[in-house]
C-alpha positions in Angstrom: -68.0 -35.9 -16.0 -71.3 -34.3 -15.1 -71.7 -33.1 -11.6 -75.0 -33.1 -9.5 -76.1 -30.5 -7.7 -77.4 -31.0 -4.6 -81.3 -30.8 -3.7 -81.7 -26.8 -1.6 -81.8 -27.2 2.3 -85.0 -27.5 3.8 -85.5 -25.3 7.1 -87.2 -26.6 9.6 -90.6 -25.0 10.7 -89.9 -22.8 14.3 -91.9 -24.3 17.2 -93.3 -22.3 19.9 -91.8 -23.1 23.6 -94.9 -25.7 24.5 -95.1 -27.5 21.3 -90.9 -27.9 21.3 -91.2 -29.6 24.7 -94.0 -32.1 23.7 -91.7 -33.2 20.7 -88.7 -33.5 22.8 -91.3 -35.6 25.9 -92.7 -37.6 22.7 -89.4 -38.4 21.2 -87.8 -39.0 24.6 -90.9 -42.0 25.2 -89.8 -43.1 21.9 -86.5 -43.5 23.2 -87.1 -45.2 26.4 -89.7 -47.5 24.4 -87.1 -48.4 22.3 -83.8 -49.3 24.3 -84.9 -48.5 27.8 -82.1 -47.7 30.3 -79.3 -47.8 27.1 -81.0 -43.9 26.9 -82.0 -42.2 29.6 -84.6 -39.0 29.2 -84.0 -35.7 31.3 -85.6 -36.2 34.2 -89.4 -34.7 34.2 -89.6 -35.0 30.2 -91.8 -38.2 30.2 -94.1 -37.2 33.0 -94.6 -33.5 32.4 -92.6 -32.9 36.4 -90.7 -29.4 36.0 -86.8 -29.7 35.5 -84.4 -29.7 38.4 -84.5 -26.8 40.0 -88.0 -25.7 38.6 -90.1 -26.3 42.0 -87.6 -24.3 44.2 -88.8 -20.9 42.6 -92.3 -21.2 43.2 -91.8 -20.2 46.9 -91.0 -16.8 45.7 -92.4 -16.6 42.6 -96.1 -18.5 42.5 -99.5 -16.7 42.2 -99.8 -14.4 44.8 -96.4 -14.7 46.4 -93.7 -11.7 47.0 -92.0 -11.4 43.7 -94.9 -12.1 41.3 -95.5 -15.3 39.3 -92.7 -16.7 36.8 -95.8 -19.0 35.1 -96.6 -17.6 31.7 -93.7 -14.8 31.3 -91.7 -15.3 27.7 -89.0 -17.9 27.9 -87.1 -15.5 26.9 -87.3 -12.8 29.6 -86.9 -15.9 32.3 -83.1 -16.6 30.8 -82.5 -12.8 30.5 -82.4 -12.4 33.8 -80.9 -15.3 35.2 -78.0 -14.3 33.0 -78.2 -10.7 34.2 -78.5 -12.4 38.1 -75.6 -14.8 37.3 -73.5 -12.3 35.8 -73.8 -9.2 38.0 -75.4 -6.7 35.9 -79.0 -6.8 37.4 -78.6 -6.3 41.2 -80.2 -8.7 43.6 -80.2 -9.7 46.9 -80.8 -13.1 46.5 -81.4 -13.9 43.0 -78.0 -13.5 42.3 -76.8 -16.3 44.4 -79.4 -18.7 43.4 -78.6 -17.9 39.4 -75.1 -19.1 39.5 -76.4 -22.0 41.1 -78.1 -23.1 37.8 -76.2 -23.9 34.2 -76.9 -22.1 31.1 -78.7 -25.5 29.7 -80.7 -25.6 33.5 -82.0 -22.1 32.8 -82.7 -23.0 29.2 -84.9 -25.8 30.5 -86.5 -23.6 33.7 -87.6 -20.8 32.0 -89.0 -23.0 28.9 -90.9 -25.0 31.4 -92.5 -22.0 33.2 -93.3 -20.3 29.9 -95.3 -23.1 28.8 -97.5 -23.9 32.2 -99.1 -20.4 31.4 -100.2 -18.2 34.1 -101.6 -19.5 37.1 -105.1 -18.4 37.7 
């Protein structure tokens, strides 16, 4: 008996931060287009709103405010250090507390939203 081989993987082209979350908004209206209530989007990924939690560190952390603007830094440098805040090693006096409020997945979503607003001007 011959046996087939199977066709090579294809990988997937890498997406930048902003053009991730318009895929995941698109497919998510697909979704509610197509059976409504039976699948529920994350809330703000339809209408562009920040995730939960998102608005809360603008007090501190808009243009011109105490601690600098988060709009516009790497994605990456956002969940840094709201690990390093959750987990102790990067000292705080507030941060820290507000970091354990949030889930891996919530920081995820913060940091990817701020990263893609841009700075504010």
């Amino acid at each position: 008996m011959r046996r087939m081989r199977a066709a090579p993987a294809l990988a997937a082209p890498a997406l930048s931060a902003p053009a991730l979350a318009r895929v995941a908004a698109l497919l998510c209206a697909l979704a509610a287009a197509l059976m409504g209530p039976l699948l529920p989007c994350p809330a703000g990924a339809v209408e562009g709103r920040p995730p939960p939690g998102a608005a809360a560190c603008t007090g501190c952390h808009a243009a011109g405010a105490a601690m600098g603007p988060l709009a516009g830094r790497p994605e990456a440098e956002i969940v840094a250090a709201l690990a390093d805040y959750r987990s102790g090693a990067r000292p705080a006096s507030v941060m820290n507390r507000i970091a354990k409020g949030f889930t891996e997945g919530e920081s995820r979503a913060i940091a990817a939203y701020f990263a893609q607003i841009g700075p504010e001007r």
